[in-house]
C-alpha positions, 0 to 999 in steps of 0.5 A: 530475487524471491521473497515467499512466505508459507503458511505465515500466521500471527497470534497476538493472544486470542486475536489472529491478524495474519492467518495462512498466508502463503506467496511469493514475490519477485521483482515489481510492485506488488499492492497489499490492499484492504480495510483498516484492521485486515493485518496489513501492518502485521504481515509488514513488520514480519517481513521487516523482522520487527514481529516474529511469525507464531507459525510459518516461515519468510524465507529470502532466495531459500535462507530463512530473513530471521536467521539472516539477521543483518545480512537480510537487514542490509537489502531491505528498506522500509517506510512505516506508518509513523517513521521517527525523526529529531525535529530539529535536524535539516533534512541532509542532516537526518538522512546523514544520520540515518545513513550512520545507524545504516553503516554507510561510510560518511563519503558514500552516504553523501553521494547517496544523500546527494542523489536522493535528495534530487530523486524524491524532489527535496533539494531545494528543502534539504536544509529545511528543518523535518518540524518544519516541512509538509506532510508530503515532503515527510513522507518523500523523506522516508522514502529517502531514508529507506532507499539509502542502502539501495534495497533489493526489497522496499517495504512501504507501509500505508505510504501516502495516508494523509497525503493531498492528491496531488502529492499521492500522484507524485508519490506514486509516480516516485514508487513506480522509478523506484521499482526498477530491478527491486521488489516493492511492496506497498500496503494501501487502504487507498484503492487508486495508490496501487490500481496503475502502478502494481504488478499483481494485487493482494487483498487481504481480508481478516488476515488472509489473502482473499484474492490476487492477480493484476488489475484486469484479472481481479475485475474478470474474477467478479462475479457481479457486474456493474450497472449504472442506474438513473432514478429519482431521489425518492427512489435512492433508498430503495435501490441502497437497501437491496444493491451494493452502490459504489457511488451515488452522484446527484445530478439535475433532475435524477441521481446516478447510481453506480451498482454492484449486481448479477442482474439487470437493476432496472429495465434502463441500466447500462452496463458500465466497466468494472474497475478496482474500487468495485472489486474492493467493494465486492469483496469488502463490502465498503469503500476504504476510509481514512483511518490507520490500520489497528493492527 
């Protein structure tokens, strides 16, 4: 099971979203993180044949997917951003009617359907209208319509955005059952969707992949340190103009600041533990937002 893209580029015009790229990936979770704009969805609609690259090739076990067509259609499943759906179908009934366009014949859909359906947690809802059901159990719909086909590749896009945490807890823990003998990609803005569940880290950056590796060896790749830092409020702004603060936490009598430095901050810092959202802070200068990609 091998997926690789080389030297994988896309122009739209004057503006390049994905620049370069080069990787392979094999059967795990694999996390694409970075800012809104950095090409994640670009370099997803590629892999899934909807975009075709400017340059460079995406090649499944060796064959190039463009000219696989539907047999490379066939193992793959994916989640966009904004998947479509007849309000007015129940859940069973969109899932049918995906399992339909997908070719699977009416008997095995229903043992499919029937499957997932339990698996994603919606068979109390599955005769619930799609108008009618939660953000989370959209999304958990999704999923069920791009496991439909059994992938051997599960393509999710930005999968849990507007998601309370306690459904982004259960999505997560859906994607990590899913990953069994199949490859996952997931792309998140979202630094804690991927921080326990990936097995290796891309983070992208103005197209490119900047950095990779697994949790711990982003964190060893730090240059800087990480220092936690008490000071008075009056103090707070000085500390912000010449440090990158990851976060600031007012307390009784002082405020806590979380730093990013090669050095001491301050005579009284404790050296604290890097994790992810400091790696994300290092190298994309903010923490992620809320917002959709642009590209």
């Amino acid at each position: 099971m091998k997926l690789e893209m080389e030297n994988l580029t896309k122009r739209f015009q004057d503006v390049t979203a994905v620049d370069g790229i080069s990787c392979t990936l094999t059967t795990g979770v694999y996390g694409l993180l970075g800012v809104n704009g950095a090409g994640k969805t670009t370099l997803m609609r590629m892999l899934c044949t909807l975009l075709r690259p400017t340059e460079g090739s995406i090649t499944w076990e060796g064959k190039d997917i463009f000219r696989m067509d539907g047999e490379y259609r066939r193992i793959l499943g994916y989640l966009p951003q904004d998947f479509g759906y007849y309000p007015d179908f129940t859940v069973r009934d969109y899932l049918m009617y995906i399992a339909s366009i997908k070719g699977i014949r009416p008997a095995a859909a229903k043992k499919r359907v029937e499957l997932l359906l339990k698996q994603v947690g919606l068979t109390k809802a599955e005769n619930k209208k799609m108008k009618k059901l939660s953000g989370g159990m959209k999304r958990r719909a999704g999923i069920a319509q791009a496991m439909l086909n059994d992938p051997e590749i599960l393509i999710l896009d930005e999968p849990t955005a507007g998601l309370d945490p306690n459904e982004r807890i259960r999505f997560r823990n859906l994607i990590s059952e899913l990953a069994q003998k199949r490859l996952v990609l997931l792309s998140t803005h979202i630094v804690s969707d991927i921080e326990y569940i990936a097995n290796e880290i891309f983070l992208m950056k103005d197209g490119r992949i900047c950095v990779s590796g697994t949790t711990e060896e982003l964190a060893e790749s730090m240059p800087e340190r990480v220092w936690s830092v008490s000071v008075s409020r009056e103090e707070v702004s000085s500390y912000t103009r010449v440090y990158k603060v990851s976060n600031i936490k007012t307390t009784q009598g002082c405020v806590k600041l979380r730093i990013l430095s090669q050095d001491k901050p301050s005579a009284d810092a404790v050296l604290e533990s890097t994790t992810l959202e400091d790696v994300f802070l290092h190298y994309f200068g903010e923490r992620a937002g809320e917002e959709d990609d642009l590209l």
